[in-house]
C-alpha positions in Angstrom: 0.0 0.0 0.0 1.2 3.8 -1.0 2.6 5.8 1.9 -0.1 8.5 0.5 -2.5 6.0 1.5 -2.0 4.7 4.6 -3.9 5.7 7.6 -1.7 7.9 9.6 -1.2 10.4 6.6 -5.5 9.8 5.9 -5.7 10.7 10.0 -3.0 13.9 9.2 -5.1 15.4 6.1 -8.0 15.0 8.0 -6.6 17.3 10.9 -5.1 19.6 8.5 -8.6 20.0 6.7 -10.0 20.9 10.7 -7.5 23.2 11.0 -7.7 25.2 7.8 -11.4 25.1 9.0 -10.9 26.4 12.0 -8.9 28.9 10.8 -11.0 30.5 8.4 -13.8 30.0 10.8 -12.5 31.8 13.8 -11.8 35.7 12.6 -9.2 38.0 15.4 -11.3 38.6 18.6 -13.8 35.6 17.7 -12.1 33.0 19.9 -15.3 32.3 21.5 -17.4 31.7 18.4 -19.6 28.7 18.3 -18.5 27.3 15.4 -14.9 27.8 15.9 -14.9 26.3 19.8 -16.8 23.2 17.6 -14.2 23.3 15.4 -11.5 23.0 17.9 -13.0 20.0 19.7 -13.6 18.2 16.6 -9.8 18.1 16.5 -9.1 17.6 19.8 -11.6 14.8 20.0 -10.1 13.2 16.9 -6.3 13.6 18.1 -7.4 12.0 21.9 -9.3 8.8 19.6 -6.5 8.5 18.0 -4.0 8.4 20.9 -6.3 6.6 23.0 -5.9 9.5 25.7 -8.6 8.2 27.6 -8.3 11.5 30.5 -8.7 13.1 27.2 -11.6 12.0 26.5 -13.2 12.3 29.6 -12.1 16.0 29.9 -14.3 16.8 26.5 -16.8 14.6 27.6 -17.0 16.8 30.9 -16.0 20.3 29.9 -19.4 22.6 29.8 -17.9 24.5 27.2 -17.7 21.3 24.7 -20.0 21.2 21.8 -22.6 18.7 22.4 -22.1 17.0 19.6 -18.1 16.4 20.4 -19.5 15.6 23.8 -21.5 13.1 22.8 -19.2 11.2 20.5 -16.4 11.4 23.3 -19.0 9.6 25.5 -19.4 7.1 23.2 -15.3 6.8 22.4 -15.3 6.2 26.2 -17.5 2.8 26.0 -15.9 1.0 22.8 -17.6 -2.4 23.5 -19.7 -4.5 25.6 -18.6 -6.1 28.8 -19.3 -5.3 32.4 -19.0 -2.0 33.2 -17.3 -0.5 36.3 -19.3 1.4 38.7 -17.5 4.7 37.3 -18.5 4.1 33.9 -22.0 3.1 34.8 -22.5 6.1 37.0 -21.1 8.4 34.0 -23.6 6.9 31.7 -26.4 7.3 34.1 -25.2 11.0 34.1 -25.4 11.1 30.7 -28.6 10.0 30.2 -30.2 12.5 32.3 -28.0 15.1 30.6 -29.6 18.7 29.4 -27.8 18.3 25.8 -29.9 16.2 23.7 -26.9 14.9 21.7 -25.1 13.7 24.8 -28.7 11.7 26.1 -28.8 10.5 22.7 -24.9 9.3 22.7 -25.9 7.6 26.0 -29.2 5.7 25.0 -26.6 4.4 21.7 -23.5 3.3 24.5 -26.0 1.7 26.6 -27.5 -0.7 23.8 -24.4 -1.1 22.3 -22.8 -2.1 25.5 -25.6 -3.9 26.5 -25.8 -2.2 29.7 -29.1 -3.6 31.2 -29.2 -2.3 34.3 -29.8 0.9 33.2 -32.7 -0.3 31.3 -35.5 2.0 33.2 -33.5 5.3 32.6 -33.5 4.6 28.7 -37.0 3.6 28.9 -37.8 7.1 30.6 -36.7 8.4 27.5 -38.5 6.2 25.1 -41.4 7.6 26.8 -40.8 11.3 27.4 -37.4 12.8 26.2 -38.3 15.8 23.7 -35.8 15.5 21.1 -37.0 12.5 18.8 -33.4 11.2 17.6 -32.5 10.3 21.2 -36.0 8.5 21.4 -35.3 6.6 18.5 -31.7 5.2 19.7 -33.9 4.7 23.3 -35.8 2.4 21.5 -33.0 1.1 19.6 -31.1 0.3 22.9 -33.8 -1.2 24.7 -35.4 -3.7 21.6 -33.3 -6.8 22.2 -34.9 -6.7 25.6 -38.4 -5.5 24.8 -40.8 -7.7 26.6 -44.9 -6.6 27.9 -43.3 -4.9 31.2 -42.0 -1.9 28.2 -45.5 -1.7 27.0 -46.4 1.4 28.8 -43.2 3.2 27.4 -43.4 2.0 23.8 -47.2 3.2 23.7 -46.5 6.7 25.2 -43.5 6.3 22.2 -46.5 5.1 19.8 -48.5 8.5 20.4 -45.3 10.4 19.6 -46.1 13.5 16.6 -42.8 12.7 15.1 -43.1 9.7 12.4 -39.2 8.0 13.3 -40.3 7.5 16.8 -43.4 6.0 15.8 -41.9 3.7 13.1 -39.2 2.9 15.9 -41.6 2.0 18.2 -43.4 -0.3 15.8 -40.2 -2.5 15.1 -40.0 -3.0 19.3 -43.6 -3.9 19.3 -43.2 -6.2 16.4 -40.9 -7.9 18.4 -44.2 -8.8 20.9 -46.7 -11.9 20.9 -50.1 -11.0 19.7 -51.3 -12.1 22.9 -49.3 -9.8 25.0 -50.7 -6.7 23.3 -53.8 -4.9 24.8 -56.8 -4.1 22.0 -55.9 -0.4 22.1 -52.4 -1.1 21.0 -53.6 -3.4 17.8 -56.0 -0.6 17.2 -53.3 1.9 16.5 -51.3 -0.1 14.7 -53.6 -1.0 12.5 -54.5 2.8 12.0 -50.9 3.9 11.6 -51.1 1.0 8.7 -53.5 3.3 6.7 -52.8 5.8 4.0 -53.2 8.9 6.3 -50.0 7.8 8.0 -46.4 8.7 6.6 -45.1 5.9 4.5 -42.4 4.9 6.8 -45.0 4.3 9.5 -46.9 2.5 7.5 -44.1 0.0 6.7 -43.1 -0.6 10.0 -47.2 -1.2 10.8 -47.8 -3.4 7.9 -44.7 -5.6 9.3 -45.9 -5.5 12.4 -49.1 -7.0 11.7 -47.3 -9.4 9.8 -45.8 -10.7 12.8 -48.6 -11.1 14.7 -50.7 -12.9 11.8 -53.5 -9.8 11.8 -52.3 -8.6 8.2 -55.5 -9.4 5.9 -54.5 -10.6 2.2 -56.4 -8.0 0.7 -55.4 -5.1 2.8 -51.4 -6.3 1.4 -52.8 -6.4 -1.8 -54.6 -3.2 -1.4 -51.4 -1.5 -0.4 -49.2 -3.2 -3.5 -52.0 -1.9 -6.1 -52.0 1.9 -4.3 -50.6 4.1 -7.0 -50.7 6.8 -4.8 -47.9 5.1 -2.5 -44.7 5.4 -2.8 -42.9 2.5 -4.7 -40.8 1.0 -1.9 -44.2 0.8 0.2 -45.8 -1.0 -2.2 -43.1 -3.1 -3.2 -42.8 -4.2 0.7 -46.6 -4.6 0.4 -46.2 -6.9 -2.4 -43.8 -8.9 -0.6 -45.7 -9.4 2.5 -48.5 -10.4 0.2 -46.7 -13.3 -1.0 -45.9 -14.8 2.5 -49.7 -14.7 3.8 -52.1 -17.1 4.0 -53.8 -17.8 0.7 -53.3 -17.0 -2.8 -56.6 -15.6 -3.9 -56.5 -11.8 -5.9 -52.3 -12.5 -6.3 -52.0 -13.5 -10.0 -54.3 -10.7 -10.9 -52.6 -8.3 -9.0 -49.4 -9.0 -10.4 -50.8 -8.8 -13.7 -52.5 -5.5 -13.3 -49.3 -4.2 -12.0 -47.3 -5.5 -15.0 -50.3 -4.1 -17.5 -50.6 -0.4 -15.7 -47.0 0.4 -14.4 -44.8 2.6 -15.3 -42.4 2.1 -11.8 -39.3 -0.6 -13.0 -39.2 -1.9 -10.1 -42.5 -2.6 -9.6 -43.1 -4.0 -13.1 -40.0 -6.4 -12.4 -41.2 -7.8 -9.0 -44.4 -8.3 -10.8 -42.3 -10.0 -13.7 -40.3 -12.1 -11.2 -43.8 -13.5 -9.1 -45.1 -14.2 -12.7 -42.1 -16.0 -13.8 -41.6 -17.9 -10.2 -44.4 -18.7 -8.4 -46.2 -22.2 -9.4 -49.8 -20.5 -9.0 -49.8 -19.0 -11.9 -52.3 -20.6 -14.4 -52.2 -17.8 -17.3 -49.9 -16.1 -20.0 -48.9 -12.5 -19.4 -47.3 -11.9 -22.5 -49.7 -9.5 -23.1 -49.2 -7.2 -20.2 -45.4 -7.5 -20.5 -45.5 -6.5 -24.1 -47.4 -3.3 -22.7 -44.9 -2.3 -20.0 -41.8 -2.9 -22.5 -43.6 -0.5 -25.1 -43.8 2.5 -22.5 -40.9 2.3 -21.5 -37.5 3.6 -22.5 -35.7 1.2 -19.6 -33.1 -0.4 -21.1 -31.2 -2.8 -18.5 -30.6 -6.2 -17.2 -34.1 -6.5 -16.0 -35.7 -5.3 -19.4 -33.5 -7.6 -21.1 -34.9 -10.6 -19.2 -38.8 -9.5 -19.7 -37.8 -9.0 -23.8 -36.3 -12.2 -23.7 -39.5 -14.2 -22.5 -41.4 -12.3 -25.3 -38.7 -13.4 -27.7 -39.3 -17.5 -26.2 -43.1 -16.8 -26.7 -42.5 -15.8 -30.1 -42.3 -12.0 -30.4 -40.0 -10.3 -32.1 -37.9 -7.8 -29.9 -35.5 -5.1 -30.3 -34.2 -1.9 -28.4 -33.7 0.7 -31.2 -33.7 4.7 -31.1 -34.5 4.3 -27.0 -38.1 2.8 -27.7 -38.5 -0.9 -27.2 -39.7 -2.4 -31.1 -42.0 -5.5 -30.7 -44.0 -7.5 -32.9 -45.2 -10.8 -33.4 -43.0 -13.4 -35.6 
């Protein structure tokens, strides 16, 4: 490997680039300019990783004039893997998690799940429940899902009324994690509302594969979802795949053939393509609809190639001229 390469003169370019930062950042008589003091512990943070000064470390973790941000990642530089922590570092994190800086709670709630830091399980769940800033909910939740059980329920459904559409999808994929049976009916409820178009597509995934794991997702309302053109693709697409692992097989072929006939989403049109092509349900030819999609489109790619070559097996004549697909029968 070139010397120009190698990490130490990577790590050197990378201080240099703070320090011309800094530099132009911090004019005479500025010294105490936010963006500047940021500035200067971004560099000091990286040159104490880097050394492995761990006092270092734990002076820009505790300084109150330390950008949050530098804070919190000096927190987290502090707790580099899981194992039993000492009653210092347990007591710092417990600090840390009732912190006024929302980056340093949110740099707690990642350390603690990362770590695997169960004992202080309760404080992250106090902020599942009612921490303000939503990105330190969401690595809450993150921490506390491989332990998620029906004593979290009362957090994760204060988390479920959130207004902020990553808590709530977070929430979902703890709740997910649940038996049916453990979940009271007002829970259900509002997953299955947050499963309906009025809720932010994110939501609505995380919903939809929650109901999925609790065997309450209807065939049709899957279906429903995948035929939506109002949707965004990737919802639909998931849609369509959770439709193929249900129960039953009744409405599929002709939903994949009305989304081969009407799209004009590749993707889409491809998984619809691929369940045609792969699943031993189907009973009739779709040449027709394929044809279709190939004509309005001006795709040209592996996937296109595939569909004009089943034409071309069937008996149609295909070619990709002047970025227009040319098809007629032989």
């Amino acid at each position: 490997m070139s010397a120009w390469n190698s990490l130490p003169r990577r790590r050197f370019f990378r201080r240099l680039l703070l320090v011309l930062a800094l530099l132009w950042a911090t004019p005479p008589g500025a010294a105490s300019d936010p963006v500047a003091g940021w500035l200067r512990g971004e560099l000091e943070l990286q040159a104490a990783v880097d050394a492995g000064d761990t006092k270092e470390l734990e002076r820009l973790y505790s300084a109150p004039d330390s950008a949050g941000v530098v804070r919190g990642r000096a927190l987290v530089a502090l707790h580099p893997g899981a194992g039993a922590a000492s009653g210092a570092s347990r007591a710092r994190l417990l600090e840390a998690l009732r912190d006024p800086v929302p980056e340093v709670r949110a740099a707690a709630a990642r350390v603690v799940g990362e770590t695997r830091q169960r004992p202080l399980e309760r404080e992250v769940l106090r902020l599942v429940a009612e921490d303000p800033d939503p990105r330190t909910r969401v690595l809450a939740l993150q921490a506390v899902r491989p332990w998620t059980r029906q004593g979290h329920l009362y957090f994760l459904e204060e988390a479920l009324n959130s207004d902020w559409p990553s808590v709530q999808a977070e929430t979902l994929e703890n709740l997910a994690g649940l038996e049916f049976r453990e979940l009271p009916p007002e829970v259900t409820s509002r997953v299955e509302a947050l499963a309906a178009p009025e809720a932010p597509p994110g939501v609505r995934r995380r919903a939809l594969g929650a109901l999925r794991n609790w065997h309450r997702l209807p065939l049709p309302f899957a279906q429903g979802v995948a035929a939506d053109s109002a949707a965004p693709d990737a919802l639909r697409l998931y849609a369509l795949e959770l439709s193929g692992t249900l129960h039953g097989t009744e409405g599929r072929e002709q939903l994949l053939l009305d989304l081969l006939a009407a799209e004009t989403s590749l993707p889409l049109a491809w998984a619809a393509f691929q369940g045609l092509t792969t699943e031993t349900q189907v009973t009739v030819a779709f040449d027709e609809p394929l044809r279709r999609y190939l004509q309005r489109t001006a795709e040209h790619n592996t996937a296109t190639e595939a569909m004009a070559a089943h034409l071309g097996r069937a008996g149609y004549r295909v070619d990709y001229r002047s970025g227009a697909w040319q098809i007629s029968k032989r």
